[in-house]
C-alpha positions in Angstrom: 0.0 0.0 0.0 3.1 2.4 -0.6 2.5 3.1 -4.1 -0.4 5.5 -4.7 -0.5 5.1 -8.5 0.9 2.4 -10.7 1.3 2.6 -14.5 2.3 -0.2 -16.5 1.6 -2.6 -19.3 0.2 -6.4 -20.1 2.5 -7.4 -16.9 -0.2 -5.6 -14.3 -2.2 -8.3 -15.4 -0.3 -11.2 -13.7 -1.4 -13.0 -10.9 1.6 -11.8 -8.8 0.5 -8.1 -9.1 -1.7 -7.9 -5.4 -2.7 -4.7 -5.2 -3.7 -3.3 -1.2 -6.8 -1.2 -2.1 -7.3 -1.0 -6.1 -10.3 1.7 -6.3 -9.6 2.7 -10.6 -8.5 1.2 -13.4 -7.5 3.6 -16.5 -7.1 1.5 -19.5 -6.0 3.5 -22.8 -5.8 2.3 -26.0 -8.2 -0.3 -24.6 -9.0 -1.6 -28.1 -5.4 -3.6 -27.6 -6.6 -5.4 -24.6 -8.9 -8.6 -24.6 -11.9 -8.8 -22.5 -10.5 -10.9 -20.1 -7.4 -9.0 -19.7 -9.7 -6.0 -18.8 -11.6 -8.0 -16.4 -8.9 -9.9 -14.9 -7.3 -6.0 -13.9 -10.6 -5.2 -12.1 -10.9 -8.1 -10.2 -7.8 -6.7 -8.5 -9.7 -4.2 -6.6 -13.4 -4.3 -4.5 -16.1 -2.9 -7.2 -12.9 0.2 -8.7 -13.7 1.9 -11.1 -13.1 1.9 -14.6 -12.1 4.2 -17.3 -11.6 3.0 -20.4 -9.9 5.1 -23.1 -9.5 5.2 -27.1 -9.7 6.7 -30.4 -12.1 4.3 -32.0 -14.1 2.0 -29.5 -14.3 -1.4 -30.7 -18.1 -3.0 -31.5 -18.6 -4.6 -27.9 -17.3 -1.6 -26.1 -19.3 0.5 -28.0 -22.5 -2.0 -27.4 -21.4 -1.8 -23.8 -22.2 2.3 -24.2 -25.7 1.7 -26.0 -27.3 -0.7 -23.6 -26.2 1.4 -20.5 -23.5 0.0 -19.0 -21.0 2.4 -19.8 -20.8 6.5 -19.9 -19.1 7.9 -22.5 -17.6 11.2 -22.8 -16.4 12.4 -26.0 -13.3 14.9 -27.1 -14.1 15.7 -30.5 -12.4 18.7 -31.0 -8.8 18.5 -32.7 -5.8 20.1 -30.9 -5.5 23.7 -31.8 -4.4 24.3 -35.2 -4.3 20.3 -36.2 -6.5 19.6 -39.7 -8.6 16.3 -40.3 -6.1 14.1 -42.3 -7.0 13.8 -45.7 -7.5 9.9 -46.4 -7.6 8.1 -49.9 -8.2 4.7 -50.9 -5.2 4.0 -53.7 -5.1 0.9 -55.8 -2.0 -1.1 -56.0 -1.7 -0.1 -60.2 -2.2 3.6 -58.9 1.5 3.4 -57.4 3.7 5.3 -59.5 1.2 8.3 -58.9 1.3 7.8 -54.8 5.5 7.4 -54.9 5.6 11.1 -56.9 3.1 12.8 -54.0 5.4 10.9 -51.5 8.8 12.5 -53.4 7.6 15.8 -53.3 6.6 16.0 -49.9 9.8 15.0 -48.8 11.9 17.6 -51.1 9.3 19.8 -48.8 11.3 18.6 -45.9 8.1 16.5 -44.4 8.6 12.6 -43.7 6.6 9.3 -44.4 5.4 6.0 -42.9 5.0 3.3 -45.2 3.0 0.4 -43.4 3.2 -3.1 -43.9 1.0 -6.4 -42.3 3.9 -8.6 -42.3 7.8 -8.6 -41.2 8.9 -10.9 -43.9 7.0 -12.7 -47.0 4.7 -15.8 -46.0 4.1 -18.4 -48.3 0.5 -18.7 -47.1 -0.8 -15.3 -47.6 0.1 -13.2 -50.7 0.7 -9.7 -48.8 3.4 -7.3 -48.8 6.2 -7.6 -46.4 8.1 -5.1 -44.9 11.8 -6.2 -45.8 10.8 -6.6 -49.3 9.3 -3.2 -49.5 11.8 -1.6 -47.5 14.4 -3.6 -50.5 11.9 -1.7 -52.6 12.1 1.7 -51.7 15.4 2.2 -50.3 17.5 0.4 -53.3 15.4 1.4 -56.4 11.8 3.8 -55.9 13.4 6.6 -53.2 17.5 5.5 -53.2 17.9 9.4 -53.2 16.4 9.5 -49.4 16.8 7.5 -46.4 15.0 5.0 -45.9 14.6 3.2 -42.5 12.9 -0.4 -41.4 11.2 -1.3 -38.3 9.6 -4.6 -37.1 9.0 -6.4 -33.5 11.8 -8.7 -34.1 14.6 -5.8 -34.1 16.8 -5.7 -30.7 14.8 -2.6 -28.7 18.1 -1.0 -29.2 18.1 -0.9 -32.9 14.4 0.2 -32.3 15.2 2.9 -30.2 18.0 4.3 -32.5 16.0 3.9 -36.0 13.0 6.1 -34.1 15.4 8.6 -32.9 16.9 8.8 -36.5 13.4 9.6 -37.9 12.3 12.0 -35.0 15.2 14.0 -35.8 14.1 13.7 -39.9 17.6 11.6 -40.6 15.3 9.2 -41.7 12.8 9.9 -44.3 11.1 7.4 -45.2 10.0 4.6 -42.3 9.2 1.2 -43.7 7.6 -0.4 -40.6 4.9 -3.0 -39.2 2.3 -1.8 -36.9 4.6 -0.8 -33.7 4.2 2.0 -34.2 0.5 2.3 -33.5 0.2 4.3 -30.6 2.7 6.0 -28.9 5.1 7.6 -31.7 4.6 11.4 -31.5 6.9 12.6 -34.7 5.2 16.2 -35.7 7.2 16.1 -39.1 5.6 12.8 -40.8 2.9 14.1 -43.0 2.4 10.7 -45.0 1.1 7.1 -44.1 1.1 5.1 -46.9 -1.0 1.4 -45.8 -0.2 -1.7 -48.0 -2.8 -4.5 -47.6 -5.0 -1.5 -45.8 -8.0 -4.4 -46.5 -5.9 -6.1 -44.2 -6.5 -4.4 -40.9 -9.4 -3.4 -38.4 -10.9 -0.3 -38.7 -10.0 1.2 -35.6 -6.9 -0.3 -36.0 -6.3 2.2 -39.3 -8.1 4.9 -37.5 -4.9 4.9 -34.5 -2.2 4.3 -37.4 -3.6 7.3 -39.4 -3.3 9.0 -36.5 0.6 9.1 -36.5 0.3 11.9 -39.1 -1.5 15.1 -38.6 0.5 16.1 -35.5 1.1 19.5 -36.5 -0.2 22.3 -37.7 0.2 21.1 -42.1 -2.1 19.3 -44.0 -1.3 15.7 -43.7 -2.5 12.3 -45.6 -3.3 8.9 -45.3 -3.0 6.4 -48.5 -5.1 3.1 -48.3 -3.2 0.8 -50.5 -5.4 -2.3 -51.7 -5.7 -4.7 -54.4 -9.4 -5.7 -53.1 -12.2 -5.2 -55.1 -14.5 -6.7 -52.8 -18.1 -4.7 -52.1 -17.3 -5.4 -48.4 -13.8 -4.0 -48.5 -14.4 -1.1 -50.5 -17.3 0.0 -48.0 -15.0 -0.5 -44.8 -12.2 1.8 -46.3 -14.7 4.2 -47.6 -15.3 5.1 -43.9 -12.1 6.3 -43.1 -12.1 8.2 -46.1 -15.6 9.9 -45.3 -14.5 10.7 -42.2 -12.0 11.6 -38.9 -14.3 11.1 -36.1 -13.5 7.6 -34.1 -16.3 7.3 -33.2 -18.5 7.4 -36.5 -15.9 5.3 -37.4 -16.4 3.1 -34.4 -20.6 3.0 -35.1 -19.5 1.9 -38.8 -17.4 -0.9 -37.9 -20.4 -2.0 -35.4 -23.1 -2.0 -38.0 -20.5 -4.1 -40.4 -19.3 -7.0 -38.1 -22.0 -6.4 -35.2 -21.8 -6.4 -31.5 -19.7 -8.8 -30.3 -20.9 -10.7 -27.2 -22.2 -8.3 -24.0 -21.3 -11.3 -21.5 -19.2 -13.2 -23.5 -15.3 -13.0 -25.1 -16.0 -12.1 -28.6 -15.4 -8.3 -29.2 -17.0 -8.1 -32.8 -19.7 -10.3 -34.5 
């Protein structure tokens, strides 16, 4: 009972975490969490409290809200002097076009993300990987900038430095996976460029779309896919309509439903 607050990550979780008198629970970006995760935190504590925070709720959390169980208070303002990012769905035989937007920016001085599903190619699932794009880029498309690659398998000091390289714009061009989700914070990076955008949740493009935008220029988001599909076309056309998480949150609930109140399932 020494500690008044305590802030850390999957680990608080664990059974050997006892806390003396747990009375709230703040979870942010709560969408990463499973249901039982979430509960297993509260049970720590006699009947806390629970404040759950996020960009885009995910469909149960957001049924949660509807049927009463939840408050919700909403920021919907921007920071001052941020604009909406501008968000386009770009076919894969469209690239050419995209890579001359991306050049010019950066003879601007801005910086881009280039996002990728996978670290490395998969012989079960034809999708882009990041070392083959990062070959791409860096050795033929943009050899005249620098271009930098980050996965989860890198040593956290080699992550640590190649974030620090871009934050400081020595790296213009960041071929990456999806750690950088949350928590990256570089002002400068005015493009995110998706591959396999069909790929991902929609809350889970909403959070990556919103590593650009963090200043006061107009930035973009580029939905690469090679889908045609009705369904696919419909999700993505939501983030193009649109910045607000949660519209984008009631979309993704009306197109793979509720999930389960008092069950595990957080979609439909």
């Amino acid at each position: 009972g020494q500690v008044n607050v305590l802030v850390g990550t999957h680990a608080l979780f664990e059974e050997k975490v006892i806390f003396n008198d747990l009375g709230l629970v703040i979870i942010d970006e709560q969408h990463r969490f499973g249901v039982s995760q979430r509960n297993r935190l509260l049970k720590k504590g006699e009947n806390a409290h629970l404040l759950s925070m996020t960009a885009t709720p995910i469909p149960r959390t957001l049924a949660l809200s509807i049927y009463g169980d939840l408050d919700v208070s909403q920021i919907t303002e921007l920071p001052p002097g941020r604009l909406p990012v501008i968000t386009k769905i770009v076919s894969e035989n469209k690239l050419s076009e995209l890579f001359n937007i991306i050049e010019k920016e950066i003879e601007m001085g801005k910086q881009a993300y280039v996002i990728l599903p996978l670290i490395e190619e998969s012989e079960k699932l034809n999708l882009n990987s990041a070392i083959n794009i990062y070959k791409q880029l860096s050795e033929k498309t943009f050899k005249q900038f620098n271009v930098g690659l980050l996965h989860g398998k890198l040593h956290p000091n080699d992550k640590n430095e190649i974030l620090s390289l871009f934050s400081e714009n020595k790296i213009n061009i960041l071929v990456s996976t999806t750690v950088i989700e949350v928590g990256i914070d570089v002002p400068n990076a005015s493009i995110m460029v998706i591959y396999n955008s069909e790929r991902f949740g929609l809350s889970q493009l909403h959070q990556l779309r919103g590593r650009v935008g963090r200043d006061s220029y107009q930035s973009f988001c580029y939905l690469i896919t090679s889908d045609n599909n009705v369904l696919t076309n419909k999700r993505l056309d939501v983030l193009q309509k649109s910045n607000d998480g949660f519209y984008v949150a009631e979309k993704d609930l009306e197109l793979r439903g509720p999930g389960q109140i008092l069950g595990y399932k957080q979609s439909g």
